[in-house]
N, C-alpha and C positions, 0 to 999 in steps of 0.2 A: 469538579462541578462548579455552575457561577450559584452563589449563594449570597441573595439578599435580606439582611437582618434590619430589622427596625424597633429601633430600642428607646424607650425611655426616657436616656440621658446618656452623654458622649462614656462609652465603658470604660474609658481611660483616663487618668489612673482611677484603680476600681477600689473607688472608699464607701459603697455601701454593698448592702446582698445583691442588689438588681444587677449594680453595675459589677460586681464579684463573679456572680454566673455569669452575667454577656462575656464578660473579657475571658473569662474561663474558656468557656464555647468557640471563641470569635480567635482567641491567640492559637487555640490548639488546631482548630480548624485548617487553617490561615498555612500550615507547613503544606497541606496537600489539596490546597482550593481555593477558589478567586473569592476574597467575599465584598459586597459592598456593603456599605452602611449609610441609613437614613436615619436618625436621630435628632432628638433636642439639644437646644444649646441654653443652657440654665446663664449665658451673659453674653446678651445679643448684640450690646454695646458695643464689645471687643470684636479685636479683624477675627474673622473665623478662622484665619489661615495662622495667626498666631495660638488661636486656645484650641486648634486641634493637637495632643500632642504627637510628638513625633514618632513614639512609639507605635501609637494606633495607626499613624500614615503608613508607616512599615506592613503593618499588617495587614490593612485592606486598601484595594483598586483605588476603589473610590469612595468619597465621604461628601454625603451632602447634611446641615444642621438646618435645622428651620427655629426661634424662637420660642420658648419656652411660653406659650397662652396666657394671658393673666385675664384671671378672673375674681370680681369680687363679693362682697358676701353678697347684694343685691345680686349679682348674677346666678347664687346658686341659689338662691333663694328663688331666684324665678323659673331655673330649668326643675326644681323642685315642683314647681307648682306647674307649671304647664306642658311638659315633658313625661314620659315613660320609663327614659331610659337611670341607670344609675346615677349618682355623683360621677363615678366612676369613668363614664365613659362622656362626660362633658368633663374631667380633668385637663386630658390634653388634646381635646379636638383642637384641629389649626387647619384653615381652610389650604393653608401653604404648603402643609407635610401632607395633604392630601392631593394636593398638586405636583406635587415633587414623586411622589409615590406613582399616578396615575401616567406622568411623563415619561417614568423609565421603565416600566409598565406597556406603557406603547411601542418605546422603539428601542429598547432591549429585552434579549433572553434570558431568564434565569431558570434554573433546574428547583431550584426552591427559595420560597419567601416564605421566612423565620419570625414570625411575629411577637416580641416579649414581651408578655404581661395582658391585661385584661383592658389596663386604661388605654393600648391600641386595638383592641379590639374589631373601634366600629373602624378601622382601613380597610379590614376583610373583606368587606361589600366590593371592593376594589377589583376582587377576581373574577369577578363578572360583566368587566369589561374593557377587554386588553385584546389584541389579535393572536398574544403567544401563548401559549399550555405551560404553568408551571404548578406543581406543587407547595400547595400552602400548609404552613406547622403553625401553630398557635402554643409557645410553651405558658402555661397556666402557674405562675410561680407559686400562686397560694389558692385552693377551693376556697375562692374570695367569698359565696353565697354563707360558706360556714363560717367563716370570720366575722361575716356582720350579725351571723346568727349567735354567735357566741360573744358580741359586743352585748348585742341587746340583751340576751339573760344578764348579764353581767350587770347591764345599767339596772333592770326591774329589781334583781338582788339589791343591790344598794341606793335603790329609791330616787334613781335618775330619772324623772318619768318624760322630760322635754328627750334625753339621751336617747332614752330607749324607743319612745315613736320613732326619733330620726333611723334608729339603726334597724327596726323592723320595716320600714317603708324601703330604706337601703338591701334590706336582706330581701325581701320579694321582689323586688326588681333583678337584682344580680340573679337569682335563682331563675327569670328565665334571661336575662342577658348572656349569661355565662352559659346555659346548656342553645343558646342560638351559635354561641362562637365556638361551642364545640361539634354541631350540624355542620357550621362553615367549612369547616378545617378539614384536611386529609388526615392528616396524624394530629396527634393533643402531647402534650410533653409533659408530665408533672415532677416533681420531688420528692415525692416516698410513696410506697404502697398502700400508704392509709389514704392519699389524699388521690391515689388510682382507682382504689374502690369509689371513691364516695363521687369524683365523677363519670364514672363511667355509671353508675346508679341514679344520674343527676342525666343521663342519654345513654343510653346502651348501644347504640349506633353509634358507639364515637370510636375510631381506634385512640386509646389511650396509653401511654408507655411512659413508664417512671425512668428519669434519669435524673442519677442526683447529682446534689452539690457536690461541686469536687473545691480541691483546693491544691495550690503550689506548694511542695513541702519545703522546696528548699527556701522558697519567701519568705519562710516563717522560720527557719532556721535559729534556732536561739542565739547561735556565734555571731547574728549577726544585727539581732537587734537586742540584747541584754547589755549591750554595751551604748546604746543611746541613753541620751539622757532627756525625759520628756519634764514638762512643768515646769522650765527655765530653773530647775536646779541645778547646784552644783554635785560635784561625787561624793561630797560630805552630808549634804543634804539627801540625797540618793540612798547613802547607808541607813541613816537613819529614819527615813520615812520605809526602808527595809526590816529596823528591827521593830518598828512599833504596828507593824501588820497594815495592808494594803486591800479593800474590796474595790473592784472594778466592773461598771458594765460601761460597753459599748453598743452605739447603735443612734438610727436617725432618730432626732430630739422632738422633731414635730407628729414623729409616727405614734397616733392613740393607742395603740397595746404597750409600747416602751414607758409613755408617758405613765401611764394606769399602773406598770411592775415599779417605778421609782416610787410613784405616790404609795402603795402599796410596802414597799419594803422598806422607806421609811415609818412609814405609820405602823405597821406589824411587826419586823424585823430589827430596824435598829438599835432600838432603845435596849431591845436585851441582850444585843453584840457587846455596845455600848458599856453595859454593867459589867462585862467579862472581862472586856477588853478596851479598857478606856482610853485610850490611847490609839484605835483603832481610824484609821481615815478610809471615806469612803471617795471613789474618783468615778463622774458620768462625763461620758467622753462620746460626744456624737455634735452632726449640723445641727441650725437652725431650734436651740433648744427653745421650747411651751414657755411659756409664760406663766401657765402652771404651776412649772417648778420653780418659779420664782422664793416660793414658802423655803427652800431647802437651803435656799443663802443662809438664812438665818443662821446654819449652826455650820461653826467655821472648820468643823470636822469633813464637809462634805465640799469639793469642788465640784462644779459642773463647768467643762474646758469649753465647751461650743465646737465650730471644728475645727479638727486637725490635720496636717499634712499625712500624716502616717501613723493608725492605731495600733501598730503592729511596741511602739516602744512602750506605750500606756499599758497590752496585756502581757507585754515582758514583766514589768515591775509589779504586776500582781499577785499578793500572795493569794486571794481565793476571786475568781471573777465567776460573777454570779448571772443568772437569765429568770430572776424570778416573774414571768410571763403568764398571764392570768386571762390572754386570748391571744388570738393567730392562728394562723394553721400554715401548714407548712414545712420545711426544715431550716431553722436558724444558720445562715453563717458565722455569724459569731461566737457558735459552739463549735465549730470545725477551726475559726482561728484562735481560739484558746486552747483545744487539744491537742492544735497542730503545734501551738509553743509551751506544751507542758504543765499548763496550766491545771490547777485544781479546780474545778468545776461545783457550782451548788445550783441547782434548777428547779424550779415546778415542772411537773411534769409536761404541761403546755409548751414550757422552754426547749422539751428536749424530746419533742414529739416527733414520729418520724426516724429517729435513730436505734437501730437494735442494742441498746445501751444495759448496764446491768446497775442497779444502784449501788454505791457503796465501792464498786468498779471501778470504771472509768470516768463517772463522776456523783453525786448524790441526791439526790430528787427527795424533796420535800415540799409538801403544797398549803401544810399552818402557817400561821407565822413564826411561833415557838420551834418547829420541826426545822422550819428554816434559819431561825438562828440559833439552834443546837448544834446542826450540820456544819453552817460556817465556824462556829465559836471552836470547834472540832479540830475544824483543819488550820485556823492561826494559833492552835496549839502543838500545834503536831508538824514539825519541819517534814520528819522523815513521812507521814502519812500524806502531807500535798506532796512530795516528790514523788512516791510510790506512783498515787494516784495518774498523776502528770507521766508517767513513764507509760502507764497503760493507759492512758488516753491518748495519746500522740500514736502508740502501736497501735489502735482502734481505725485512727485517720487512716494511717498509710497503707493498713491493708485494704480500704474500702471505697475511698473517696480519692483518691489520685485521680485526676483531670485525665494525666494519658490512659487511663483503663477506661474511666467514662466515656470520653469522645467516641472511640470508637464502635461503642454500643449506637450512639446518635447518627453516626455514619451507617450504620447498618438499618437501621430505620429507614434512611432518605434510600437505601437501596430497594428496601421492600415495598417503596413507594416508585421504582422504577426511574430513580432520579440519576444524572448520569451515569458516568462509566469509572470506576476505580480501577485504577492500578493496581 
């Protein structure tokens, strides 16, 4: 089949969730299907033919980037005010990727145009006016309508009231934004069966199909990243930031629920990790970190790295990586790449939402603050109890979430949609 994806941001190399499932989708695809790709270029500066990598060249026909929209706060300030539609879906409008879209659209066939995420949404209009028949998928990463709805209880609890109008005004627009773009669609793609209920109850005319996060096991191989060495240490350095116990999250720095679990698990959790284990360091490893956490310099126990080439050596060297997550919806990558390398896991349940997981299992779910640093304080005591853990969390991934198992559930989808012919 020719299969056109339109993603976000260039899926390669894949250092956030977004770009994790596109390349997931888009690599496995790739052995038995033409795919092109239409995406953003997060540095418009740069020759496109140098920051495409070559990896991704391999895998698809063709690649067109359009730059990455800048807008500023008077801008959303205004599509706020005179607009309908979400934040959301004025993030990456670009009059050029709508151009670029409509051209090959005109004078080429595809069997399916894969739409990722919400913030391309408004392209969809697109299928109504092209002279060839293809089928359109919308994969919906997160039921974004409950994410803002669950931003805003969040803000009203703790007495954010500027927060909480912005994220109610947010939440009633994406609730009919998001059931418009699932009318548009032929299929709807989601991420776990909690988040297949609530849209398909958000349109019941939608065909909706859960396919989850998968993940590469052998990428995550611990033989092959427990021997990097992250934070410009040495292996002397290395042992010793091993014996005095290691907490880790990873994940993007400007994204408002990660930002809220840091604030949050400093202000709840650490202090009483802290008293246990004084000697404990905490490590936040993602782009673009808030300003926000600017507070957290303060105390020289806590690094925040900004980003990095590869988070894969940062959740090697963790003794407990945590997703204490107090909104989202969805299913976390980040808890698929900590299982996949062994990690000891501590979560709110929000963090670990989406996974048929068992607590105390294959990792421990706590949503106090005290509960969450009893949990952790727990396993930097216990060598053999994070290994255990880390044995059946990694066995959890591999039976569930393998990309090669997944894919071809998605292949069977664009079938029932009469999409071409497979071999």
């Amino acid at each position: 089949m020719r299969l056109l994806f339109l993603t976000p941001q260039l899926p390669y190399p894949p250092q956030q969730g977004t770009a994790l499932r596109n390349w997931g989708l888009i690599s496995h695809l790739a052995d038995r299907h033409e795919i092109w790709l239409l995406s953003f270029d997060e540095a418009p500066g740069s020759n496109p033919q140098t920051r495409v990598h070559p990896t991704l060249q391999v895998a698809c026909k063709t690649i067109a980037t359009v730059p990455v929209p800048r807008r500023t706060t008077a801008d959303r300030l205004r599509t706020l005010a005179t607009s309908s539609l979400p934040d959301m879906a004025w993030r990456l409008w670009s009059p050029a990727f709508d151009k670029q879209l409509r051209d090959w659209l005109n004078s080429e066939r595809f069997d399916i145009v894969q739409v990722e995420g919400i913030e391309l949404a408004r392209y969809m209009r697109a299928s109504n006016q092209h002279p060839h028949h293809y089928h359109l998928v919308f994969d919906d990463h997160n039921c974004e309508y409950l994410l803002q709805q669950r931003t805003h209880e969040m803000d009203l609890r703790r007495g954010r009231m500027h927060g909480a109008a912005y994220s109610f005004v947010q939440w009633q627009r994406l609730h009919v934004f998001e059931r418009a773009a699932l009318k548009a669609a032929d299929a709807t793609l989601c991420v776990s069966r909690q988040d297949q209920a609530l849209l398909t109850q958000l349109e019941p005319q939608a065909q909706v199909h859960t396919i989850f996060n998968g993940i590469d096991l052998e990428r995550y191989a611990s033989d092959t990243t427990m021997s990097a060495t992250p934070w410009s240490l040495g292996p002397a350095a290395i042992r010793q930031v091993r014996q005095v116990g290691r907490v880790v999250f990873t994940g993007k720095m400007d994204f408002r629920p990660n930002i809220e679990a840091m604030l949050w698990f400093q202000r709840e959790v650490w202090p009483h990790v802290k008293r246990e284990h004084a000697s404990a360091q905490w490590l936040i490893v993602g782009q673009k970190p808030s300003p926000r956490l600017d507070v957290l310099r303060n105390d020289p126990d806590i690094t925040i790295t900004g980003q990095v080439d590869d988070v894969r050596p940062y959740i090697a060297q963790a003794d407990v990586y945590i997703a204490p997550l107090l909104a989202g919806g969805g299913t976390r990558f980040k808890i698929l790449e900590a299982m996949a390398m062994r990690r000891a896991i501590v979560s709110t349940t929000l963090g670990c939402e989406g996974f048929d997981i068992h607590t105390g299992r294959e990792l421990s779910v706590a949503d106090t603050g005290i509960d969450f640093a009893r949990a952790v304080n727990a396993l930097l005591s216990s060598e053999t109890g994070r290994r255990d853990m880390g044995e059946r969390a990694h066995a959890f991934v591999a039976a569930t979430y393998d990309w090669n198992a997944i894919v071809p559930e998605l292949e069977a989808i664009y079938r029932s949609l009469g999409a071409g012919h497979l071999s």
